[in-house]
Backbone as CSV, one residue per row, in Angstrom:
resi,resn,N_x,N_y,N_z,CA_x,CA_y,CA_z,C_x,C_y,C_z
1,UNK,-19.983,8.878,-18.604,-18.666,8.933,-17.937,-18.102,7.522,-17.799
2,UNK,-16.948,7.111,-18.010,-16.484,6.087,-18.148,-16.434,5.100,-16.718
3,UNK,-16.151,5.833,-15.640,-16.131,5.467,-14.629,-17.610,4.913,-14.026
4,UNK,-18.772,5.715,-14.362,-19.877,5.127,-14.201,-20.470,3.982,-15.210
5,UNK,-19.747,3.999,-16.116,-19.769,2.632,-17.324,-19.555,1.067,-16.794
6,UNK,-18.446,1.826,-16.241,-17.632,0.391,-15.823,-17.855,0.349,-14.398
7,UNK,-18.587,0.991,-13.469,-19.111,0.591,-12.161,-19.996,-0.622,-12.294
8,UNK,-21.171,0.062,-13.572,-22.676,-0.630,-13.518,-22.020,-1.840,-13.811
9,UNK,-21.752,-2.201,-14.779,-21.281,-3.943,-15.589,-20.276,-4.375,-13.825
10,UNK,-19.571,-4.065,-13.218,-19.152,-4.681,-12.445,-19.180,-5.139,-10.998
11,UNK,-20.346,-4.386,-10.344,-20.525,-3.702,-8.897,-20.826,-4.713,-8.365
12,UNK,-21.755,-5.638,-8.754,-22.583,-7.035,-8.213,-20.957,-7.774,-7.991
13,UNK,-20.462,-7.899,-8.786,-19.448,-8.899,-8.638,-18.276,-8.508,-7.593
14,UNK,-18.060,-6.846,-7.675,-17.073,-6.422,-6.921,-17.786,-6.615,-5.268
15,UNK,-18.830,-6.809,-5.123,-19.378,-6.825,-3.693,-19.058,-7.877,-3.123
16,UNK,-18.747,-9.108,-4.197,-18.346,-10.538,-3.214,-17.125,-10.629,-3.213
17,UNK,-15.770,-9.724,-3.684,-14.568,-10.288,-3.546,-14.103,-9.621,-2.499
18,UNK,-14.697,-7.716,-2.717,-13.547,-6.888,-1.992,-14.272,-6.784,-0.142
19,UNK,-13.330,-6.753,0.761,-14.070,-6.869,2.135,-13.614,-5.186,2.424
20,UNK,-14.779,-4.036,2.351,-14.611,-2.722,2.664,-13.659,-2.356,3.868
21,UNK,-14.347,-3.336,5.051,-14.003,-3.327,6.572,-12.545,-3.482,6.708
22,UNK,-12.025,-4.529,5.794,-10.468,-4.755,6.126,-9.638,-3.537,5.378
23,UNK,-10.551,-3.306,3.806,-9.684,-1.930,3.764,-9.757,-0.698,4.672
24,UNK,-11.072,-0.521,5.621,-11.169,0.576,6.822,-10.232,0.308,7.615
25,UNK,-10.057,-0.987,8.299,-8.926,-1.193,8.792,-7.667,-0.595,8.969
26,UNK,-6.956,-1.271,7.423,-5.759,-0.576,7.147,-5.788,0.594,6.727
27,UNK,-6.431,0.870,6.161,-6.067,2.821,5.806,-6.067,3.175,6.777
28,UNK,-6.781,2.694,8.115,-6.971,3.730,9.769,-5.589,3.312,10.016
29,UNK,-4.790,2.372,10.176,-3.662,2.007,10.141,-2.414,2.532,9.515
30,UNK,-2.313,2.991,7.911,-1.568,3.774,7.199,-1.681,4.913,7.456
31,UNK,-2.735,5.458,7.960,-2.893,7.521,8.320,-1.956,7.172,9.724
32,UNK,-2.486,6.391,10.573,-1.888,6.345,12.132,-0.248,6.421,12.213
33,UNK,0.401,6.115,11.275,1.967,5.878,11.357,2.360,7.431,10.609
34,UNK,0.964,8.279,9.969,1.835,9.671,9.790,1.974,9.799,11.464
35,UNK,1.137,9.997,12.154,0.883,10.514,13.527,1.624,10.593,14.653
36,UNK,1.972,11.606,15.216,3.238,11.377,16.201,2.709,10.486,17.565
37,UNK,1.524,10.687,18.039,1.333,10.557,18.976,0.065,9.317,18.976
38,UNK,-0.078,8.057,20.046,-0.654,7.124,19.940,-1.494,7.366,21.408
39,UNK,-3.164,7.173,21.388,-3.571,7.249,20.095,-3.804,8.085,19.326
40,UNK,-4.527,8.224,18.124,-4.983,9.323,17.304,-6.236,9.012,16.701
41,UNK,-6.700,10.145,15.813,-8.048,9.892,15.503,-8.053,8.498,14.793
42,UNK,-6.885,7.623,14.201,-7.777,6.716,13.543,-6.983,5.328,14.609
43,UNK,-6.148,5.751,15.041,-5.991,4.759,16.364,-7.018,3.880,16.808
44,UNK,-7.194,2.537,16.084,-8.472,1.987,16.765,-8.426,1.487,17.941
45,UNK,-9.135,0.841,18.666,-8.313,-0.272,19.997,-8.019,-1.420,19.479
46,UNK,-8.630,-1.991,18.477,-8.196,-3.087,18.239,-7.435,-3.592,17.430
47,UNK,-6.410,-2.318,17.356,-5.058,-2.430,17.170,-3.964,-2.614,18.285
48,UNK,-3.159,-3.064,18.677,-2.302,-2.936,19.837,-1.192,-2.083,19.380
49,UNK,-0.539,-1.469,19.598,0.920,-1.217,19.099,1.555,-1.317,20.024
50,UNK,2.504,-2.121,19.530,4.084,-2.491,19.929,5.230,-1.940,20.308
51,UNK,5.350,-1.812,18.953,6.545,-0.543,18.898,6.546,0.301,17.181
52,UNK,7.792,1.491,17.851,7.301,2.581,16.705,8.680,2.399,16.217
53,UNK,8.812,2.335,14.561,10.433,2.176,14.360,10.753,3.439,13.349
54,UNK,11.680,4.258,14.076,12.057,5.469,12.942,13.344,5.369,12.649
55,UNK,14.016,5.575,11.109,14.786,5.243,10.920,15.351,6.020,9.688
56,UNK,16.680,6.985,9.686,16.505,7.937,8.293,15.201,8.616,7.915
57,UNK,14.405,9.377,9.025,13.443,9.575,8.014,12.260,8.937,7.722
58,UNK,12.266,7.331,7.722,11.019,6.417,7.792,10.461,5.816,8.818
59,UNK,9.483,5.375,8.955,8.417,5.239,10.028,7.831,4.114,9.805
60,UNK,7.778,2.938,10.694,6.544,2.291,10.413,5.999,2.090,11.932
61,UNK,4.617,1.240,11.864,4.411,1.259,13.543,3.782,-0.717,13.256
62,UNK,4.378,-1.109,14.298,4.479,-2.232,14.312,3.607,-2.773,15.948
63,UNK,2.650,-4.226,15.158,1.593,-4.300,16.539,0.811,-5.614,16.499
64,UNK,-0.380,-5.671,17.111,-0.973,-6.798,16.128,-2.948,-6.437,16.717
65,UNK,-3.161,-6.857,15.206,-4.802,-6.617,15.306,-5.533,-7.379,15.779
66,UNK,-6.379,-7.303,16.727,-7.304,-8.071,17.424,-8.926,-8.574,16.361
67,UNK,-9.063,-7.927,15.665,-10.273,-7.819,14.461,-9.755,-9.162,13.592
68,UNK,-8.511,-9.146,13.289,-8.190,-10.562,12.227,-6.940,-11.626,12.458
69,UNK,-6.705,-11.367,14.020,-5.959,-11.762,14.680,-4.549,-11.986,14.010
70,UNK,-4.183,-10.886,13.646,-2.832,-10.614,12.910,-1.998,-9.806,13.322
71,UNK,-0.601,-10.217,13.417,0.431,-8.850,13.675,0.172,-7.710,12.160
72,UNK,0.827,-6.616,12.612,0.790,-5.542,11.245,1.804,-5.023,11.301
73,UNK,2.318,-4.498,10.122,3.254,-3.463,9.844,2.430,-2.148,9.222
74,UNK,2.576,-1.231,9.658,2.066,0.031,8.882,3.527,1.375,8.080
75,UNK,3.354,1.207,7.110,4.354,2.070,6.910,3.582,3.409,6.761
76,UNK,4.046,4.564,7.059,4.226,5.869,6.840,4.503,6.544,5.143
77,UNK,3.747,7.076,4.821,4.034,7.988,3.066,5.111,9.084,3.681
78,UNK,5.062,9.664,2.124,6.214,11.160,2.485,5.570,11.924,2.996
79,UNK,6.285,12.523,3.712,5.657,14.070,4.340,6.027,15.039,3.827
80,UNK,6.639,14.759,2.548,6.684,15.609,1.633,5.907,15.342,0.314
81,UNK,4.840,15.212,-0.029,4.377,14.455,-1.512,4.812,15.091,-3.010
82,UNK,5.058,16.374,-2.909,5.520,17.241,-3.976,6.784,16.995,-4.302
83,UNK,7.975,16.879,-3.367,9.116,16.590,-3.321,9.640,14.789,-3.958
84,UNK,8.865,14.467,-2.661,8.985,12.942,-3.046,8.849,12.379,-4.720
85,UNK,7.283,12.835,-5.173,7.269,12.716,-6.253,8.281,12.817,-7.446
86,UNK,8.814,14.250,-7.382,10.138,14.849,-8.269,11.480,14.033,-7.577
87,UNK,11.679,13.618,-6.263,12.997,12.932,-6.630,12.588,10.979,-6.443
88,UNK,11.506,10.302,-7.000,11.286,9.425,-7.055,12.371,8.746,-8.164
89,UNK,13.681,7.885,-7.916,14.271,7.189,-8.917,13.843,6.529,-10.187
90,UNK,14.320,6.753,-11.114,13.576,5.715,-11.966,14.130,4.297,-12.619
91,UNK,15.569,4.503,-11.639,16.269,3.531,-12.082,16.386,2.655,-11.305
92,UNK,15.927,0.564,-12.117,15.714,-0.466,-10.804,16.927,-1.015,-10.955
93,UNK,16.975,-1.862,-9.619,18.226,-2.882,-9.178,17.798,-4.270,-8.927
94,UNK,18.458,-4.620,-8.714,18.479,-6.300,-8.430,18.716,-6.436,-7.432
95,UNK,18.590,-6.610,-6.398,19.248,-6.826,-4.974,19.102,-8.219,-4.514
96,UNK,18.080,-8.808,-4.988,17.907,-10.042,-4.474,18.408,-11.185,-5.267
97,UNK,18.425,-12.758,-4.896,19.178,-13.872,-5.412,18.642,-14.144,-6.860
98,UNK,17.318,-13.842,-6.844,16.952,-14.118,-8.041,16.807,-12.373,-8.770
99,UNK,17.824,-12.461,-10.164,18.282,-11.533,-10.813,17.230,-11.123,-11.692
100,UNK,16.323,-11.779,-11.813,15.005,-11.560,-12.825,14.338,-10.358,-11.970
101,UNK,14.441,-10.040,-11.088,13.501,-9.084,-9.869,14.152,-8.087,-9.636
102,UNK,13.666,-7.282,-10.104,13.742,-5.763,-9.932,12.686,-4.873,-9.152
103,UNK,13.575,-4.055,-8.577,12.857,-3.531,-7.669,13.202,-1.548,-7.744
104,UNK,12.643,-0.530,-7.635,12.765,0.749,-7.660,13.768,1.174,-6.148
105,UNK,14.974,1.934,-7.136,16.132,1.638,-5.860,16.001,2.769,-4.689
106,UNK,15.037,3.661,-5.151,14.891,4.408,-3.840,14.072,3.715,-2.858
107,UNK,13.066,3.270,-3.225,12.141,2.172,-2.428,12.736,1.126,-1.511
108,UNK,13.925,0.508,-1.981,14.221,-0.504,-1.898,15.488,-0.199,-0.343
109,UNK,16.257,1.240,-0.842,16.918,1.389,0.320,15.928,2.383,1.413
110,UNK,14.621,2.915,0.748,14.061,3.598,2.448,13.602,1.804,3.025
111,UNK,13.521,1.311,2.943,12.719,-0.335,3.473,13.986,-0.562,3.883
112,UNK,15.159,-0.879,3.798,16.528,-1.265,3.949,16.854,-1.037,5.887
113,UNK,16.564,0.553,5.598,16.187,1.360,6.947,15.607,0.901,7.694
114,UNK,14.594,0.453,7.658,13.666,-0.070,8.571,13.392,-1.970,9.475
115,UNK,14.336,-2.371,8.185,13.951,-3.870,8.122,14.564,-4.255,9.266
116,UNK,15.874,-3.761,9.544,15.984,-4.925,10.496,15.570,-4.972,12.246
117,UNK,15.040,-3.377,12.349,14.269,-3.196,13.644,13.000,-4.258,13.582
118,UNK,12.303,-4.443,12.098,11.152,-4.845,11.857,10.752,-6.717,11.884
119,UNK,12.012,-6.878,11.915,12.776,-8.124,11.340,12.195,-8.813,12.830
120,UNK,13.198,-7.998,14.207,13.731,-8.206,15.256,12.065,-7.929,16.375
121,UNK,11.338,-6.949,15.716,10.119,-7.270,16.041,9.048,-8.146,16.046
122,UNK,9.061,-8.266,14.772,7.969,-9.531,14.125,8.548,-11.236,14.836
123,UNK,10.011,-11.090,15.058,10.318,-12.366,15.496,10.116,-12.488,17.100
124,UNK,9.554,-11.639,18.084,9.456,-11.473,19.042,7.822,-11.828,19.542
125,UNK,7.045,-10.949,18.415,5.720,-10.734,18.610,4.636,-11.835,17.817
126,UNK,5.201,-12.390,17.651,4.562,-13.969,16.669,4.714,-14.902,17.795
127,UNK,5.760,-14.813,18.775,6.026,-15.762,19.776,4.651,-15.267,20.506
128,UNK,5.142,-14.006,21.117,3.771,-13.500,22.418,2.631,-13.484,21.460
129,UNK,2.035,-13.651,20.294,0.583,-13.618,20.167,0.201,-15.029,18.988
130,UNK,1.573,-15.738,19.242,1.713,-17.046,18.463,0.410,-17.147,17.473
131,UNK,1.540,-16.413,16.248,0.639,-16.416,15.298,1.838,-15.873,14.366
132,UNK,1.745,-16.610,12.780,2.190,-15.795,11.698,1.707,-15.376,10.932
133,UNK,0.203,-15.252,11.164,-0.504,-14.335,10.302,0.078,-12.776,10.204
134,UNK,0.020,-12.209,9.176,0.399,-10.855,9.092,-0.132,-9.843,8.445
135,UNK,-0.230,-8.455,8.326,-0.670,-7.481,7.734,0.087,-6.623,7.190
136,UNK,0.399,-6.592,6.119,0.950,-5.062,5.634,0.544,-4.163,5.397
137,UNK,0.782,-2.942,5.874,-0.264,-1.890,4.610,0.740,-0.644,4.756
138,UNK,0.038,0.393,3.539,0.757,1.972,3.873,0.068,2.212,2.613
139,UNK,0.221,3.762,2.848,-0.393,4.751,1.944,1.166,5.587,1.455
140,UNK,0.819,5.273,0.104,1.960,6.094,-0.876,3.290,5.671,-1.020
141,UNK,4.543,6.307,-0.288,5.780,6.081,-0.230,5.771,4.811,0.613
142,UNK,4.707,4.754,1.922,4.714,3.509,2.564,4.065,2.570,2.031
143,UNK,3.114,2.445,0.754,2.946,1.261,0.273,3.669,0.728,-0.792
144,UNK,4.723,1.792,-0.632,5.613,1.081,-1.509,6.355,-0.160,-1.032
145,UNK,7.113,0.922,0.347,7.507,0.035,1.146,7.127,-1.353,1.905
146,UNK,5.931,-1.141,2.564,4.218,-2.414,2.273,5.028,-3.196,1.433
147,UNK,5.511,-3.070,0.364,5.429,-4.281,-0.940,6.555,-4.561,-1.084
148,UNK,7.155,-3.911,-0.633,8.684,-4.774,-0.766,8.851,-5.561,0.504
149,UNK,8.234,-5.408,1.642,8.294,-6.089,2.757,7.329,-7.405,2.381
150,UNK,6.634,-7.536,1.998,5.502,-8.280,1.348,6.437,-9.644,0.986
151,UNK,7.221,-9.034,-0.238,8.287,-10.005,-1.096,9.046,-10.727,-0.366
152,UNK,9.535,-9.707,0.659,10.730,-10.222,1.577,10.837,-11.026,2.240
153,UNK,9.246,-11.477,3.158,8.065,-11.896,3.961,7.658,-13.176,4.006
154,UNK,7.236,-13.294,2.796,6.232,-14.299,2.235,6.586,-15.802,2.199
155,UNK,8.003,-15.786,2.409,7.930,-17.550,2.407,7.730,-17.790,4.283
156,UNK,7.806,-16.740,5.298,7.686,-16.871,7.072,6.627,-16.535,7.449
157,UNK,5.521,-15.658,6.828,4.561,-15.272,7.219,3.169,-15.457,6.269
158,UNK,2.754,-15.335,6.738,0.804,-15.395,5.723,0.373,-14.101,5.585
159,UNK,0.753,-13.507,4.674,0.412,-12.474,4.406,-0.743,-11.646,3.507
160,UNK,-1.346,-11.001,4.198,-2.095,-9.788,3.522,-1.303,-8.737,2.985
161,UNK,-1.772,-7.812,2.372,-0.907,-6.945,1.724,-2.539,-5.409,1.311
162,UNK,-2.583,-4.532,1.781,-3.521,-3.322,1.676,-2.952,-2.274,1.419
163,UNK,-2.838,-1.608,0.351,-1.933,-0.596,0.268,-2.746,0.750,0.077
164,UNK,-2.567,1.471,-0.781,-3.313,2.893,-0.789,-2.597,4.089,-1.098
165,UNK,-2.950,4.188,-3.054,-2.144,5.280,-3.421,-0.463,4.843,-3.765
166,UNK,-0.426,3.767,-4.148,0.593,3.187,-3.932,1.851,3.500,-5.342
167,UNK,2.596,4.003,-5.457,3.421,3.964,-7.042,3.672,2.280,-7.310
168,UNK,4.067,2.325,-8.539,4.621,1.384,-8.953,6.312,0.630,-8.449
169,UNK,6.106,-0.184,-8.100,7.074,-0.846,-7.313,8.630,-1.393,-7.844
170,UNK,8.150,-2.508,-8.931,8.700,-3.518,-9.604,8.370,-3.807,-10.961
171,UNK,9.432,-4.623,-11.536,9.100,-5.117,-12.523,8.656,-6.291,-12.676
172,UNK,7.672,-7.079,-14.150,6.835,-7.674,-13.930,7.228,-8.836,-13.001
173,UNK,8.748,-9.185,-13.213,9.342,-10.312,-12.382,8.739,-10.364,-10.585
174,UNK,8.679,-9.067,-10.356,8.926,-8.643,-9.208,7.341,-9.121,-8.535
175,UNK,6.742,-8.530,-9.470,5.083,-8.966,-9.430,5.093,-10.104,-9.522
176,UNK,5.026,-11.014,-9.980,4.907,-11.941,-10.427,5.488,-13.583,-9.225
177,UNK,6.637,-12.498,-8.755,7.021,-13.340,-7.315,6.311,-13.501,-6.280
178,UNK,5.101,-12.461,-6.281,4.044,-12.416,-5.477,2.803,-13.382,-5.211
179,UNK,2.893,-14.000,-6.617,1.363,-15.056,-6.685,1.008,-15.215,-5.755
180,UNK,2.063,-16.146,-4.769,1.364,-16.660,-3.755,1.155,-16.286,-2.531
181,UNK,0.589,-14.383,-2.676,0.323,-14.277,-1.694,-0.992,-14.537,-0.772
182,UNK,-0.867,-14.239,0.566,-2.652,-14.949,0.840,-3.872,-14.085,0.354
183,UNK,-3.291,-13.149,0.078,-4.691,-11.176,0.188,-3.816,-10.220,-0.472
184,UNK,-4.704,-9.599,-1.606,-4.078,-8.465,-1.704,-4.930,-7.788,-1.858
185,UNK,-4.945,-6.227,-1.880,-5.778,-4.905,-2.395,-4.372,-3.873,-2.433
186,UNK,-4.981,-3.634,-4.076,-4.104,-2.050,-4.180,-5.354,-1.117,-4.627
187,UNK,-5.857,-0.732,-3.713,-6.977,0.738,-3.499,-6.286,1.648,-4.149
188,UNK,-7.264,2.421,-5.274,-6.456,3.617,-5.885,-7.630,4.877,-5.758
189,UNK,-7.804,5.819,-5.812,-8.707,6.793,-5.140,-8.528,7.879,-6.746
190,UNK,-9.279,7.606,-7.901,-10.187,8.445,-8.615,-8.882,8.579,-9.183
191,UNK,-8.749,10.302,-9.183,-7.972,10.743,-10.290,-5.784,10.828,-9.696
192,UNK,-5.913,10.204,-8.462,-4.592,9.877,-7.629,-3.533,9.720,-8.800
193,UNK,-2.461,10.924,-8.736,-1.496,10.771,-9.319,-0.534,9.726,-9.451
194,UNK,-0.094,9.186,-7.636,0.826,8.624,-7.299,0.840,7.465,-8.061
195,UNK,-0.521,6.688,-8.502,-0.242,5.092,-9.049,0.434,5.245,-10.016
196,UNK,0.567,6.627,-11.262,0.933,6.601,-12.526,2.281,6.793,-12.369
197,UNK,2.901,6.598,-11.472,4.321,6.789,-11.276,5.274,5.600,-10.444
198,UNK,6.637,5.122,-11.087,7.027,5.354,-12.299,5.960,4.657,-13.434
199,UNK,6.400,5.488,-14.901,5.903,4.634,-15.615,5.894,3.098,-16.176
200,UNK,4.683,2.816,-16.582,4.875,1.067,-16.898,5.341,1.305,-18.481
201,UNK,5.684,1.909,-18.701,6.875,2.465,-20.488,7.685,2.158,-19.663
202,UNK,8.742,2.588,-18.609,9.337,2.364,-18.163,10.173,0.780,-17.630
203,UNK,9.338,-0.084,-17.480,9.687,-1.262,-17.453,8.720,-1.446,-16.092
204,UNK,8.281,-0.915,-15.423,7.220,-0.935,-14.163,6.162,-1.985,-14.211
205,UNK,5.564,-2.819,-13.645,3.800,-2.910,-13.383,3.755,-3.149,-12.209
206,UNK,2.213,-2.812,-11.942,1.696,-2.567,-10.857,1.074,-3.826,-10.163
207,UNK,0.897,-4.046,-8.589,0.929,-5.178,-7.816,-0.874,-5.268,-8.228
208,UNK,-1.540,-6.282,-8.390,-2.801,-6.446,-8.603,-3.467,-6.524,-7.175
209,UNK,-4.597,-6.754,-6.542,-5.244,-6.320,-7.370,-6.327,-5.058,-7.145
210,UNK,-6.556,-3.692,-8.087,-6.708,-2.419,-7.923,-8.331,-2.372,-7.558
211,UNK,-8.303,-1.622,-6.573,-10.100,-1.302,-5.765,-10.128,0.100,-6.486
212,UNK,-10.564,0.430,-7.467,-10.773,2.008,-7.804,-12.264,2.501,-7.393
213,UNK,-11.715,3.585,-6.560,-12.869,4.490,-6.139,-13.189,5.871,-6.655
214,UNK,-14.320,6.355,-6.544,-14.614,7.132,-7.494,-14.278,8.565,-6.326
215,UNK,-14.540,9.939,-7.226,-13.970,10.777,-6.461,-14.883,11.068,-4.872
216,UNK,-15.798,10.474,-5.110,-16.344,10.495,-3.244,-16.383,9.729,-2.141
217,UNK,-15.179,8.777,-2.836,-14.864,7.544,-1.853,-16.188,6.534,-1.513
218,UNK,-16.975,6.755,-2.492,-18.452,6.448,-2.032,-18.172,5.016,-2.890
219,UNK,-18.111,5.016,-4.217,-18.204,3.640,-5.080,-17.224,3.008,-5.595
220,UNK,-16.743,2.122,-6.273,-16.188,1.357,-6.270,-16.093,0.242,-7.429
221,UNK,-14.767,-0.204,-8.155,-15.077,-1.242,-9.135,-13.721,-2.108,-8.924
222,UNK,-14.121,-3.371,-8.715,-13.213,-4.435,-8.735,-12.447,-4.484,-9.926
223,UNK,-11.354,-4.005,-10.050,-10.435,-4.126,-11.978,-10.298,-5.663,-12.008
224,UNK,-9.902,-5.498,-13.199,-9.654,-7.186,-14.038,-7.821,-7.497,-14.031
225,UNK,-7.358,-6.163,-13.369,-6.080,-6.968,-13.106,-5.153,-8.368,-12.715
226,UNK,-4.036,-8.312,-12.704,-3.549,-9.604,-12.466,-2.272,-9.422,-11.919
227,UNK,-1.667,-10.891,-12.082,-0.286,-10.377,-11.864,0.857,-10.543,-12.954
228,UNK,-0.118,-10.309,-14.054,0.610,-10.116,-15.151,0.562,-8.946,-16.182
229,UNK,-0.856,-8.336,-15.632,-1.564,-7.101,-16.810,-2.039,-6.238,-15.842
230,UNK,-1.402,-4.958,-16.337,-2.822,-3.877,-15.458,-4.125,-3.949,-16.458
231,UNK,-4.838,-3.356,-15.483,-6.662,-3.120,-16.095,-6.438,-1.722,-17.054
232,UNK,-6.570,-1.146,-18.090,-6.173,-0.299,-18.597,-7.869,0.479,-18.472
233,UNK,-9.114,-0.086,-17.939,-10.048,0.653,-17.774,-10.415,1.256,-16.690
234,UNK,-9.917,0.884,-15.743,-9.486,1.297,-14.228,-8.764,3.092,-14.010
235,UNK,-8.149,3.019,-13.364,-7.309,4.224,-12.898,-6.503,4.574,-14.249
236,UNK,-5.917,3.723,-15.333,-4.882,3.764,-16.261,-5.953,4.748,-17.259
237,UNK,-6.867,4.184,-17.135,-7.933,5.190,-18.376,-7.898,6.402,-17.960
238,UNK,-7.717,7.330,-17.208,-7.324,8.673,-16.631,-5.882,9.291,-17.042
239,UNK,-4.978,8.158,-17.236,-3.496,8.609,-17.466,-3.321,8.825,-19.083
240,UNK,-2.280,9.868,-19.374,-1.987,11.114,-18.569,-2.414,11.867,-18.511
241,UNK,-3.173,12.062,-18.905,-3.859,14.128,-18.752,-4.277,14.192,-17.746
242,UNK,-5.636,13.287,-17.100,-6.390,13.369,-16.238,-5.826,12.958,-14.805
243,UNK,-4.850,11.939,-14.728,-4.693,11.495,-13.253,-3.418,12.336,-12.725
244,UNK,-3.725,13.352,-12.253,-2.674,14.915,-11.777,-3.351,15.131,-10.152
245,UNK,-4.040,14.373,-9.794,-4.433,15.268,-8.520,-3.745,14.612,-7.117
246,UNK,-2.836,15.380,-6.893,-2.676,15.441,-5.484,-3.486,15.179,-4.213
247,UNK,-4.877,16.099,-4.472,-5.773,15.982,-2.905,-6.552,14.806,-3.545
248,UNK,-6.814,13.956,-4.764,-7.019,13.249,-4.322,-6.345,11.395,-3.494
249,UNK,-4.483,12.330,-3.987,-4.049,10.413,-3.204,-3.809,11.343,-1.641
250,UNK,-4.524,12.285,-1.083,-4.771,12.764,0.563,-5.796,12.650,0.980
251,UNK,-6.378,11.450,0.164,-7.743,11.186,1.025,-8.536,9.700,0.200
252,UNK,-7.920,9.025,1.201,-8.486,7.348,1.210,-9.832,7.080,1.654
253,UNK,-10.737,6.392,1.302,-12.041,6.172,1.781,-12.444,6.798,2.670
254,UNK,-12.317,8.150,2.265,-12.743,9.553,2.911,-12.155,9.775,4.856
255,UNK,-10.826,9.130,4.405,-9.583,9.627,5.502,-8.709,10.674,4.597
256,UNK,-8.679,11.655,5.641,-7.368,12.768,5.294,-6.163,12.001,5.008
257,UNK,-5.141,12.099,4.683,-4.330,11.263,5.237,-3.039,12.278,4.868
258,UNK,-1.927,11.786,5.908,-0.324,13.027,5.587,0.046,12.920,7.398
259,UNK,0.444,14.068,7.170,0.893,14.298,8.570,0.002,14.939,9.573
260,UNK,0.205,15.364,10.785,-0.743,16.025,11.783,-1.160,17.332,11.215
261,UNK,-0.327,18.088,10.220,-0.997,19.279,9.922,-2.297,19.082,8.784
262,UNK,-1.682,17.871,7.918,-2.706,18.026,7.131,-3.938,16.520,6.893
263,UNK,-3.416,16.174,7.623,-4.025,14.425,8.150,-4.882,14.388,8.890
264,UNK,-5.684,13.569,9.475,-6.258,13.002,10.617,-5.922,12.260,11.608
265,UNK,-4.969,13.301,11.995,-4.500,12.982,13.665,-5.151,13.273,15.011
């Protein structure tokens, strides 16, 4: 099996880059912002939350972590995943000064929604826990969002970036504006539809760099991505026939994840 091919040759090495704990972290973090109510099952304490920002529809929950002494943003996925999927745009824009950067325009206006509650937070809560360290994360529609906040971010804050299940964002420009960020992980979970969308035919690539786990959330291989190439032996070796499954981008390092009916709330 290919996936157990490319575990063995890489596992030793993937043990010293990727830190498990910080991805437990944030995924407990990305399920928590489906959740109406604080706390919830993955509600840790040593998260604080702040405040909750809803806006059209989107969600993030905004706070700061006591574990890596960082504020966070958590965005929220769809609570629709079937839907979302079928009306995902495929057409990018430019919105920003530099015209080389493209970005996926549905993505770009659910984040639009949110930013400037998020804006007006983060500039409040860096004072009271004087610090610009930061965290992003979200699972799915919210790590999309995760990554465009990331971009937006990055010359005021020190940023991490943890996503989970994440589609494709930008184009390579877009990636590529990223280098200098401080941390990244884009966790992809086995046979998870969501990463293969939109396509990189399309003009797409994906933010580096990919933690692929196998279907029991149990193992794990560091890809050879970048921020210029996806790993085509990774998650991409599944596409298309094989990477179709739904239940598995609803369940991150063996978290449910969605809303209270079908999540771990």
């Amino acid at each position: 099996m290919l996936f157990s091919s490319v575990l063995l040759s890489v596992f030793m090495f993937c043990q010293s880059m990727y830190d498990p704990w910080l991805a437990s972290v944030s995924v407990n973090l990305s399920q928590s912002a489906y959740c109406s109510t604080w706390p919830c099952a993955t509600c840790s304490p040593s998260n604080h939350l702040e405040r909750v920002i809803e806006e059209h529809g989107e969600k993030c929950l905004v706070g700061y972590n006591t574990d890596y002494d960082r504020l966070f943003v958590a965005f929220r996925g769809s609570i629709d995943l079937l839907n979302w999927i079928d009306d995902i745009q495929i057409r990018r824009i430019t919105p920003y000064n530099d015209s080389n950067v493209e970005v996926e325009q549905g993505f770009y206006k659910a984040y639009r929604y949110l930013q400037p509650a998020i804006q007006e937070s983060l500039l409040s809560l860096r004072d009271k826990y004087q610090t610009r360290r930061l965290m992003i994360t979200g699972h799915s529609l919210g790590a999309a969002l995760a990554s465009i906040m990331a971009y937006e971010t990055l010359d005021d804050y020190d940023v991490w970036l943890i996503n989970f299940g994440s589609p494709r964002v930008g184009n390579p420009a877009f990636v590529k504006a990223l280098q200098s960020i401080e941390l990244i992980y884009r966790v992809v979970h086995y046979y998870d539809i969501v990463p293969h969308t939109p396509e990189e035919a399309l003009g797409y690539l994906h933010l580096p760099y990919e933690i692929w786990y196998d279907e029991s959330n149990e193992y794990y291989v560091t890809c050879t991505d970048d921020f210029t190439h996806e790993d085509d032996s990774c998650s991409n070796s599944c596409a298309p026939i094989h990477c179709t499954s739904t239940s598995d981008h609803l369940n991150y390092l063996g978290i449910p994840m969605g809303s209270s009916s079908d999540g771990l709330c």
